[in-house]
Each structure stands twice: as C-alpha cells, then as structure tokens.
TORMI-914394 format. One line per 2 residues: for each residue z, y, x of C-alpha. Coordinates in nm, 3 decimals, always signed. Layout:
BEGIN
Z Y X  ...;
***
This chain:
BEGIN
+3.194 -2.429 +10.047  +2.866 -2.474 +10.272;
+2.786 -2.805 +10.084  +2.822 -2.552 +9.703;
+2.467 -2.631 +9.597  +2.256 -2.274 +9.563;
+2.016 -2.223 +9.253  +1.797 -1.929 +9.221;
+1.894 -1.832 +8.862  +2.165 -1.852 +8.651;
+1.936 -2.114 +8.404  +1.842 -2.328 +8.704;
+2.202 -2.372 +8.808  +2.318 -2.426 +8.471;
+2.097 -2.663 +8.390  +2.215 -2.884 +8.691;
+2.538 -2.859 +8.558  +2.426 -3.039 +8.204;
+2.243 -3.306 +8.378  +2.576 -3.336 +8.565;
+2.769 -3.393 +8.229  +2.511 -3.627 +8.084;
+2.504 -3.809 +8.444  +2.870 -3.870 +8.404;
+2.885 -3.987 +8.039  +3.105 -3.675 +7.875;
+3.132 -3.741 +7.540  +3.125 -3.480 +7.276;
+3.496 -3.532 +7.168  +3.652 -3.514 +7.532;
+3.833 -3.187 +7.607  +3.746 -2.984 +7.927;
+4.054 -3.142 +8.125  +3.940 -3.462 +8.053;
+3.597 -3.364 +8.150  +3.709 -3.190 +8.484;
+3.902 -3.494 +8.604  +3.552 -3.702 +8.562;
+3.315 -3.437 +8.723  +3.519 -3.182 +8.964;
+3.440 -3.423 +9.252  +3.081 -3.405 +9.226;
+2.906 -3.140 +9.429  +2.700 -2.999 +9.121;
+3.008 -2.906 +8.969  +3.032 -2.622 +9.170;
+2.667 -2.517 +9.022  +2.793 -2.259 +8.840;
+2.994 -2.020 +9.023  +3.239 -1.872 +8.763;
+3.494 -2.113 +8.579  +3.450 -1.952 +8.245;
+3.107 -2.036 +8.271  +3.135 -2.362 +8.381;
+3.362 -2.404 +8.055  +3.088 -2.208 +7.837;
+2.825 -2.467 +7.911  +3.045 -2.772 +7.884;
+3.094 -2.619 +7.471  +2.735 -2.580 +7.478;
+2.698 -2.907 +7.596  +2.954 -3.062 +7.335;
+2.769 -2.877 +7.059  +2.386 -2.969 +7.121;
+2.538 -3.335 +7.177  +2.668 -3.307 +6.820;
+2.357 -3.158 +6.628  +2.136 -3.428 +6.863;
+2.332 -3.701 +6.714  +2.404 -3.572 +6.348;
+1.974 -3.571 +6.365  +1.952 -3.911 +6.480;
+2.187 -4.018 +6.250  +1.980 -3.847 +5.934;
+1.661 -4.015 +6.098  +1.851 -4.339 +6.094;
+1.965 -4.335 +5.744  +1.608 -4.172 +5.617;
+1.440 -4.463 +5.764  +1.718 -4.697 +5.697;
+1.698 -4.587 +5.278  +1.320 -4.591 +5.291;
+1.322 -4.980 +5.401  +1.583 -5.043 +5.135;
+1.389 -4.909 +4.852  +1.085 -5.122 +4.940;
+1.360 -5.407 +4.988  +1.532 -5.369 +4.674;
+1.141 -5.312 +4.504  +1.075 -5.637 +4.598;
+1.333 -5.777 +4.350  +1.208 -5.732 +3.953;
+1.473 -5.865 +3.855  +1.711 -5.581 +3.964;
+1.736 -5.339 +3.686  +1.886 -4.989 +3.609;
+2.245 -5.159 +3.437  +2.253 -5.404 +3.736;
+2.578 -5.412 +3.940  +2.619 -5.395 +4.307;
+2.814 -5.733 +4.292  +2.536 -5.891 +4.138;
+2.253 -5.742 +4.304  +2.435 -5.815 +4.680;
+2.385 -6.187 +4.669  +1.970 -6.150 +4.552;
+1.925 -5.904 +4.921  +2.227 -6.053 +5.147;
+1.951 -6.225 +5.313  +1.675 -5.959 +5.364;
+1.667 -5.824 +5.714  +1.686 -5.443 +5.598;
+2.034 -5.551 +5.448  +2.133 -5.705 +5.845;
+1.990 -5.393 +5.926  +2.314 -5.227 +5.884;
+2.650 -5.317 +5.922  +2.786 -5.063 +5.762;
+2.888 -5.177 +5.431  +2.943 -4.806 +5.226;
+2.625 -4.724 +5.353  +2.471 -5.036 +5.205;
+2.625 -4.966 +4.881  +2.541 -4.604 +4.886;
+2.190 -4.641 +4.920  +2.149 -4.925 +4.640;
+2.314 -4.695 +4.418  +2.098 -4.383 +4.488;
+1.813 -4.651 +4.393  +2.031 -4.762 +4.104;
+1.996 -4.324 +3.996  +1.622 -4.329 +4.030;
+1.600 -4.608 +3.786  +1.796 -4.529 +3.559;
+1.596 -4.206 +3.558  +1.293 -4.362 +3.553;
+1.414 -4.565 +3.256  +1.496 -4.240 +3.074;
+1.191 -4.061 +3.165  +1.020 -4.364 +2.999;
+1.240 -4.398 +2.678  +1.212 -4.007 +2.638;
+0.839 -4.077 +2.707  +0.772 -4.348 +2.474;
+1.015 -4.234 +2.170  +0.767 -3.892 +2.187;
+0.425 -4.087 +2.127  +0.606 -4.298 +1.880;
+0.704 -3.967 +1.685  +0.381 -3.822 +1.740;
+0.199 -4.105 +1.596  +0.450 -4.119 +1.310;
+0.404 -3.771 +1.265  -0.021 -3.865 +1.257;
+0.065 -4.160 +1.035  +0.256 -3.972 +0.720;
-0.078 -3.816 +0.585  -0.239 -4.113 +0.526;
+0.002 -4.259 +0.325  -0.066 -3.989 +0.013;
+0.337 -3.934 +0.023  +0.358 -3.689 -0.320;
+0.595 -3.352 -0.235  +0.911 -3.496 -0.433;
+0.936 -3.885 -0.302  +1.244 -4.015 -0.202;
+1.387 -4.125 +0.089  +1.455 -4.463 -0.060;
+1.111 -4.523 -0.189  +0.896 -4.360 +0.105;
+1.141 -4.582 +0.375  +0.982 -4.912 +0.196;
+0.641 -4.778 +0.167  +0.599 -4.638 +0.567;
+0.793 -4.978 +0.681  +0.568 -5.215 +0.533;
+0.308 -4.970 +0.661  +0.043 -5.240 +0.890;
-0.003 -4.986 +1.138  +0.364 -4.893 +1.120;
+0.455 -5.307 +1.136  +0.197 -5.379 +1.389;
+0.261 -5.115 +1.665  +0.484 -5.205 +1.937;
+0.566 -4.796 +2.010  +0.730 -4.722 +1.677;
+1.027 -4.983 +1.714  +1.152 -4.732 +2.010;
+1.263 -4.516 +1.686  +1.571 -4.559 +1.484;
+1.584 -4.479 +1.131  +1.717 -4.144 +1.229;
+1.392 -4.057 +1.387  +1.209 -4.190 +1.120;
+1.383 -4.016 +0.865  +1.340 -3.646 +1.045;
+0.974 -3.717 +1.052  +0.998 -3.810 +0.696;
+1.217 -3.505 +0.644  +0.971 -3.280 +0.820;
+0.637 -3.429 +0.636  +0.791 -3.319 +0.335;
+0.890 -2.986 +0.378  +0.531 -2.955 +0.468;
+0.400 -3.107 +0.189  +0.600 -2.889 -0.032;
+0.515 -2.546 +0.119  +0.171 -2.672 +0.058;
+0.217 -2.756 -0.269  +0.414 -2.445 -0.387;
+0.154 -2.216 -0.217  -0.119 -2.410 -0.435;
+0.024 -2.391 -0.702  +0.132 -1.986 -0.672;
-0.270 -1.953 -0.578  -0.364 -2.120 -0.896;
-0.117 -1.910 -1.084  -0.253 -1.641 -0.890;
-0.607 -1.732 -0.977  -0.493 -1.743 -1.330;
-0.337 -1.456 -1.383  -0.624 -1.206 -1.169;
-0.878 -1.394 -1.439  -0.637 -1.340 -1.721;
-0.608 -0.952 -1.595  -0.993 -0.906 -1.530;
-1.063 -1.083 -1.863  -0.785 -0.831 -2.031;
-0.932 -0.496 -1.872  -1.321 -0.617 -1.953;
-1.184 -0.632 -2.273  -1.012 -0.288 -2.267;
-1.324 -0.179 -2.134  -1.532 -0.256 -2.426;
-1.234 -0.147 -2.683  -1.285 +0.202 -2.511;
-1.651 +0.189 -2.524  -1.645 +0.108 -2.917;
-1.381 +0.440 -2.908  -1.609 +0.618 -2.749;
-1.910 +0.559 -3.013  -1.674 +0.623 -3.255;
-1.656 +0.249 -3.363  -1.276 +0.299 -3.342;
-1.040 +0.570 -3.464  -0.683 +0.594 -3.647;
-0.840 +0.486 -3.994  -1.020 +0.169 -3.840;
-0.905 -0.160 -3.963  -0.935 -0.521 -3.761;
-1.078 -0.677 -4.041  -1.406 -0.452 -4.038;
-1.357 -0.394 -3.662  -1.345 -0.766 -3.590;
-1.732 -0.823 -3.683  -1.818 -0.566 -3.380;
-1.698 -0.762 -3.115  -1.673 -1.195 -3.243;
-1.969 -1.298 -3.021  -1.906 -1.040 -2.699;
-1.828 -1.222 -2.453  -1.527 -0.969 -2.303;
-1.340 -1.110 -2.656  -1.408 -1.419 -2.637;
-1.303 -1.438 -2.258  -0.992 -1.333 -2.457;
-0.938 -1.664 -2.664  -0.642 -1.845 -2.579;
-0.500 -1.576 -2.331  -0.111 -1.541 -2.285;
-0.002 -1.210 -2.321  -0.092 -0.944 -2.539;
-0.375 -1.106 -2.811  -0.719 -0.877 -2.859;
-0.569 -0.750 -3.249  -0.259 -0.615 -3.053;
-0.483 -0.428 -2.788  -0.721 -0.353 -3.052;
-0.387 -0.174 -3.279  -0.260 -0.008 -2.920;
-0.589 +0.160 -2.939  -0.573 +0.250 -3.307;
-0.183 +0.411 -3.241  -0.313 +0.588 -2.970;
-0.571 +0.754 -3.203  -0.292 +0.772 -3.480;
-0.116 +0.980 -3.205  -0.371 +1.237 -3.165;
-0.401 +1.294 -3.499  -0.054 +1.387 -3.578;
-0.119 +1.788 -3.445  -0.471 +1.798 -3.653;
-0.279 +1.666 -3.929  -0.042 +1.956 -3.912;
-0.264 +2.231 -3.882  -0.483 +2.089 -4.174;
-0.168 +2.060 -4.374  -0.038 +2.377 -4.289;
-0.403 +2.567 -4.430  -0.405 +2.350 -4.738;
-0.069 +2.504 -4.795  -0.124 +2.837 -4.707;
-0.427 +2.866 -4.906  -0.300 +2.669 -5.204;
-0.565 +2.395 -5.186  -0.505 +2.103 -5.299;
-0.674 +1.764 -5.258  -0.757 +1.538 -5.574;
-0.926 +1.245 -5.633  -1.216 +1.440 -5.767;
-1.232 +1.722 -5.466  -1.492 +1.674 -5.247;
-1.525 +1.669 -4.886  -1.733 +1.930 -4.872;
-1.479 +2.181 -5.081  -1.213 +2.008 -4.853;
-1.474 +2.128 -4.535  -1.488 +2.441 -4.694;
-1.127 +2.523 -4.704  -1.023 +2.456 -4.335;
-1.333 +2.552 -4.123  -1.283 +2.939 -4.241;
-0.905 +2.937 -4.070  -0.886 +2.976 -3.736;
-0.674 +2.722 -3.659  -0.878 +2.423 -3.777;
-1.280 +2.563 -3.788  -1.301 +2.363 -3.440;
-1.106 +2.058 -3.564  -1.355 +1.756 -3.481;
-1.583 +1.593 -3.788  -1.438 +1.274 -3.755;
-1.082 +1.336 -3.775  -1.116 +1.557 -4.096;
-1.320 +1.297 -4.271  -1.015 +1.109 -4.173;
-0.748 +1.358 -4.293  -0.937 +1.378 -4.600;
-0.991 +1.030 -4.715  -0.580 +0.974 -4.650;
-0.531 +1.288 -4.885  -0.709 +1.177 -5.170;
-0.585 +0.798 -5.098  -0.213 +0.930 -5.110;
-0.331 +1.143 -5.445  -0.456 +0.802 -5.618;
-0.306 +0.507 -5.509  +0.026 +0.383 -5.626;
+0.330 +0.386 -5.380  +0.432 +0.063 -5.408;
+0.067 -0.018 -5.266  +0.095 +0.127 -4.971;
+0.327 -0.075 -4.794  +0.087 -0.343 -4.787;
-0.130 -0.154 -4.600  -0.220 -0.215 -4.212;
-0.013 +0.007 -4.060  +0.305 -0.089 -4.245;
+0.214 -0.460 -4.177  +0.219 -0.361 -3.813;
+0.555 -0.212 -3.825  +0.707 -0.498 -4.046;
+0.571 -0.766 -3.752  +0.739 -0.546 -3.561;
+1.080 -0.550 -3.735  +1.073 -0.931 -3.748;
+1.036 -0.910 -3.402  +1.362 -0.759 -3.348;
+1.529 -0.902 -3.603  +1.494 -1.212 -3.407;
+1.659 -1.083 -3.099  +1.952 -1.110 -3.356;
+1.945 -1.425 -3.532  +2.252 -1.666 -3.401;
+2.225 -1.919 -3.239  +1.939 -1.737 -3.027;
+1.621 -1.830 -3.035  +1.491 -2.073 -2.686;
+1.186 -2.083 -2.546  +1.141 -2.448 -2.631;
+1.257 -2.403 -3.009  +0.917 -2.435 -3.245;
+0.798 -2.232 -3.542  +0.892 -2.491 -3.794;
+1.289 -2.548 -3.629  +1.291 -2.152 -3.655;
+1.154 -2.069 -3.965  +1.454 -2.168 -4.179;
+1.697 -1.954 -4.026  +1.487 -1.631 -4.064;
+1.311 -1.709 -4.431  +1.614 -1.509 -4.618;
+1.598 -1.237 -4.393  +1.408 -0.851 -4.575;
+1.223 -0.851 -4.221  +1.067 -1.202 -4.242;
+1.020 -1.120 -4.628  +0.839 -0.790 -4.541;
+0.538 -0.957 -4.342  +0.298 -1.044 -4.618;
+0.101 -1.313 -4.420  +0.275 -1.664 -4.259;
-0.010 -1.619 -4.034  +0.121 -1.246 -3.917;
+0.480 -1.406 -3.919  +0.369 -1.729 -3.643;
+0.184 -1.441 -3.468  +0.514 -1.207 -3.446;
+0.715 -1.583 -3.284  +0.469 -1.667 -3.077;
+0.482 -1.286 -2.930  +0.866 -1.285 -2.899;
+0.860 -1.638 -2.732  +0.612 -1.528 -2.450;
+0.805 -1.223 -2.374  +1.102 -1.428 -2.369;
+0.909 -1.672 -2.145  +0.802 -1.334 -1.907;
+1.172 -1.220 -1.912  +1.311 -1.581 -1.775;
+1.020 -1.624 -1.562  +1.089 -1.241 -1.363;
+1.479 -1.345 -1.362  +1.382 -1.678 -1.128;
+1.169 -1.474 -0.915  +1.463 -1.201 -0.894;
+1.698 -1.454 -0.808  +1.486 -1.664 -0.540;
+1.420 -1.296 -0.391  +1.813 -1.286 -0.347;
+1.876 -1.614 -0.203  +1.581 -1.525 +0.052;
+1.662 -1.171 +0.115  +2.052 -1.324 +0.137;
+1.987 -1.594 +0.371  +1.764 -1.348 +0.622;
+2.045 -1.141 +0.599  +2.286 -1.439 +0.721;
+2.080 -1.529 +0.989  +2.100 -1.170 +1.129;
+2.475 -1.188 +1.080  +2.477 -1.510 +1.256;
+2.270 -1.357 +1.539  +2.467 -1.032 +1.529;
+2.790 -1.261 +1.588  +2.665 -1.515 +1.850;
+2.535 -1.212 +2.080  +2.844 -1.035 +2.057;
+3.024 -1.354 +2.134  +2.840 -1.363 +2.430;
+2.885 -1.035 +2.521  +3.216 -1.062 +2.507;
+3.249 -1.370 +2.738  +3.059 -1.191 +2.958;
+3.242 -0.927 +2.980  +3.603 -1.179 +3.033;
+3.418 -1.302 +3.309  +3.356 -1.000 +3.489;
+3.719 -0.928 +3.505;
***
C-alpha cells in the first residue's frame, strides 16, 4: 500500500489511470473483467482510490475511444469520397445511366479505388456520385426544356398565327419554322410542349381579339349614341322654336334639317331612323294636346259654337279665351285645335286614313302582324322572300307606301337582331357567372376535404 501512487487531485489521478488504459491497449469493446485482468498488476491502477471510480473512468474511457474513432472514421470516408469524385471526374465517359459493373473495370486501376478495401464502401460512394449526376442531368434537362419554351413562347408572334388556326395547320407552319428547324434548344421539346405553347398563344390571341373587337363595337355604338342624342338635341331645339308640334308633318319638317350635320351623322344608323325620332317627338306633342283638346271641346259645347269651314280663327279665338278654363290655353295649340276642327268639318272620312298619323299606326300594325306570320320571320330572311307571305294580309294592305312597308321589315328585323343579340350576352353571363360559381364549389369542397383529413389525423 506504500508503493499506491499519490496524486494531488482527483483529475490528476484520474488521468494517470487513462494513460494506464491506453498504455495497456484496452479496447473499447472489452468488459471491465477483461480489462482488470490486463491492468490490476500495474501500480497506477491503484490511482484512483475507490473501485466505482476506477470503473466510472474505464466507461469514460470506452466512450471517448468510440466518438474518437467514429470521427476518424467520418474524416476517412470524407476524404476518401472527395478523392473518388475527382477519380471518377476524370472518366467522361461515365454517365448518369452507367452501372457499377461497368464503371468498376474503367477505375479498378486508379489508386483512390486501392485506396480502400472495402468493397460496399467503394460502391456506395460511386453511387452517391451516380445521384449527383443524375441530378445534374435533370437540373439541365429542366434547364434547357425552360429556354426552349421560352423562346417558343418569343417565337409564336412572329409567325402572324390568326386567333382560330388549327392545330394541324399551325404544327406544319412553326415546324418548318428556320429558326424553329435551325435551333438546337427546341428539339429538347416534345410535341406536347409544343402544343401547350401553341395552346397558350392562342388563348391569348383570342382574348385579344374579342376585346378588339368588343372596343370597336364599343366605339361604334358610343358614336352611334352621341350621333343619336346630337340629333335629339337639335329635334328639341326645332320644338323649342316651335318648328315642331303635334300638327307637323316630315315631309315639310324634313327641309329644316337635310344638310345639318346632327341628321346626316344619322344616315345609315342601326336603330331607331331620324323619321321615327322625329314622330316620337310629334306623339309626345300629340300627348299634350289631348287635355287642351278637352277643355276646348268642352267650351265649344257648352257655348254651342260650332266650327265650320267658313268660321274664322278669330271667332274660334273669341269663343274660348272668355272661359276660364281655356283664356290661358297657349296660341299655338289653338291654331292647332282649330285647323283639325274645320279639317274634320270638310274633308271626307274616307280621306283621313291616309293621313300621317294613321300611316304611322298602320306601319305599326304590320309590325305586329309579323310577329304572327308562320313560319316566323329570321333575321337572315330578305324583303323580297318575305313579301309574299304578308301581301294578302289588311295590315300590309293598310300601309299606302312599299317604301313605308320595307321601312316597317327592316325595323322588326333589327329589333329581332337586338333581341338575339341580348339573349347571347344573357347566356355567356350564365356560363361565366356558373363556372365562377363552380370554382368556389370546387374550392369550398377541396378545403373541407382538407379539413377533414386534418382533423382524422389529429385523432
């Protein structure tokens, strides 16, 4: 017990007894009897005092051996796949499909591959450089097929493609494209690629086409509008002076306004035609002469007057100005009022259904007499494939003019042209309006799907 070597501190004496165990070769798989029967001779054994110590250092020992050689084993193999990537480098002709049988006789002879004896560890590392390639490979197909499709993509426009070509005729005219023939990038495409990008160009070309054309429809119809109020404008004006009241007719109107420029804008115009404005104007006035009429009926009655073709306006003037209920009646209407009087007083009935208004109503009679006439009426059918089938009608018969009678067809046409033309924008508003409203289904379904995986999950 006098030889027991003495250490200061508990670090010093331990440390002794590791150099011991490294002295004597202990390996980190021998057990502590093993390890006893090689060391408890030596003095430095008895270094540390207390056996359960002495065993607590030996572990210690065992462990830091383990973690010393798992790191020199990683520093091994890091160096050991470094050198076999430059080795493997070194052969071109090794590619990313190349097979460890047929790569092992082109490197059996390097000194990296002698390097190592271990033949798993050979293979392992030419595979991980096998991965990288392959990647690499990838990387550059992924690479290349984008600036192919982004050239393609570049290349469309200049090939004046029209919205509505075909697959079959565009695939002839972008292959035989020189650009298309002579650049190596675009034969990393298939024809599926090509025929997205062909897909996509078109789609484009037709959103720009369709908005065009709605601006130019646009365009047509804010010119058509402004052209159709300037023109309103002026009507109004001409009712203001006067120029137009219930007993005007379009024949002596018509002179007024042939070189203004607001009617003439008017030439040619679908929609309602200036005469039609020009009569809306004239019913309007016939409208606000109905209570007038009334009151200057009811005083001739009262006060037993009665208008003849020899009565003059001034006895007429006489009559209702002293009654209360017409002395502020305007000028112009009872001028009016009294020229009808004396024209119903001398004219024959039969006359007056050719007159103006009558004509207006009979146009519009043959107007809805063809609403009725079997088979209907198209909006391609022409005056002259019509005509036959309404000649023996009393409606057709009624308009005195074939002029009036081509006017009242052409009318009913465009309106049946309006009517088809608001039922294809009602119906494209559906199919929008129905496919947003699928799409938010669709959404509405694939979150709750979600949520309701989630929520098997967290049980």
């Amino acid at each position: 017990a006098s030889n027991d070597p003495d250490y200061a501190t508990f670090e010093e004496a331990e440390a002794a007894f590791l150099k011991l165990l490294k002295r004597s070769g202990v390996q980190p798989d021998w057990n502590w009897e093993q390890t006893l029967r090689t060391i408890a001779k030596d003095p430095q054994y008895r270094a540390i005092k207390d056996p359960k110590d002495r065993k607590a250092a030996f572990e210690k020992y065992c462990h830091d051996m383990i973690v010393h050689d798992k790191e020199r084993a990683k520093e091994r193999l890091t160096k050991l796949r470094a050198d076999f990537e430059t080795m493997l480098k070194r052969h071109p002709e090794i590619k990313h499909y190349t097979r460890w049988k047929t790569a092992r006789p082109m490197i059996e002879g390097e000194t990296i591959f002698r390097s190592t004896d271990n033949e798993t560890e050979r293979r392992q590392l030419f595979e991980e450089y096998i991965i990288e390639l392959k990647k690499a490979h990838v990387d550059h197909q992924t690479s290349s097929r984008k600036t192919a499709m982004d050239g393609l993509i570049d290349l469309l426009p200049k090939l004046n493609l029209e919205p509505y070509t075909r697959w079959a005729d565009a695939q002839g005219i972008i292959s035989s494209t020189p650009p298309f023939q002579n650049d190596e990038r675009y034969k990393t495409l298939s024809q599926f690629d090509v025929l997205t990008a062909f897909q996509n160009h078109m789609k484009a070309l037709e959103r720009t086409f369709n908005d065009s054309k709605q601006e130019q429809k646009n365009q047509k119809f804010r010119k058509e509008r402004k052209a159709r109020d300037a023109f309103l404008d002026l009507l109004n004006e001409l009712r203001r002076q006067g120029k137009i009241n219930a007993a005007t007719k379009w024949q002596k109107f018509h002179p007024l306004i042939e070189n203004d420029e607001r009617y003439r804008a008017m030439a040619g115009q679908p929609g309602s035609t200036p005469q039609e404005l020009f009569w809306d104007i004239v019913e309007e006035e016939e409208r606000a002469l109905r209570g007038p009429r009334v009151d200057v009926l009811d005083v001739l009655d009262d006060e037993r007057f009665e208008v003849t073709p020899k009565t003059t306006f001034d006895e007429f003037l006489a009559v209702v100005k002293k009654n209360r209920r017409t002395a502020n009646t305007n000028h112009d209407t009872l001028t009016i009022l009294f020229e009808r009087l004396q024209e119903r007083r001398s004219k024959r009935p039969e006359d007056d259904k050719h007159s103006e208004r009558q004509q207006r109503r009979a146009v519009d009679d043959l107007r809805t007499h063809m609403k009725r006439v079997e088979p209907p009426i198209a909006v391609s059918d022409s005056w002259e494939k019509v005509r036959p089938r309404l000649a023996d009608s009393p409606a057709f018969q009624a308009v005195a003019s074939e002029e009036a009678r081509v006017g009242a067809f052409d009318k009913f046409v465009r309106r049946l042209r309006e009517k088809e033309e608001d039922a294809d924008r009602d119906r494209r508003r559906r199919r929008d309006r129905g496919s947003s409203e699928r799409d938010l289904y669709r959404d509405r379904d694939t979150h709750r799907e979600r949520d309701r995986s989630r929520g098997e999950r967290s049980y």
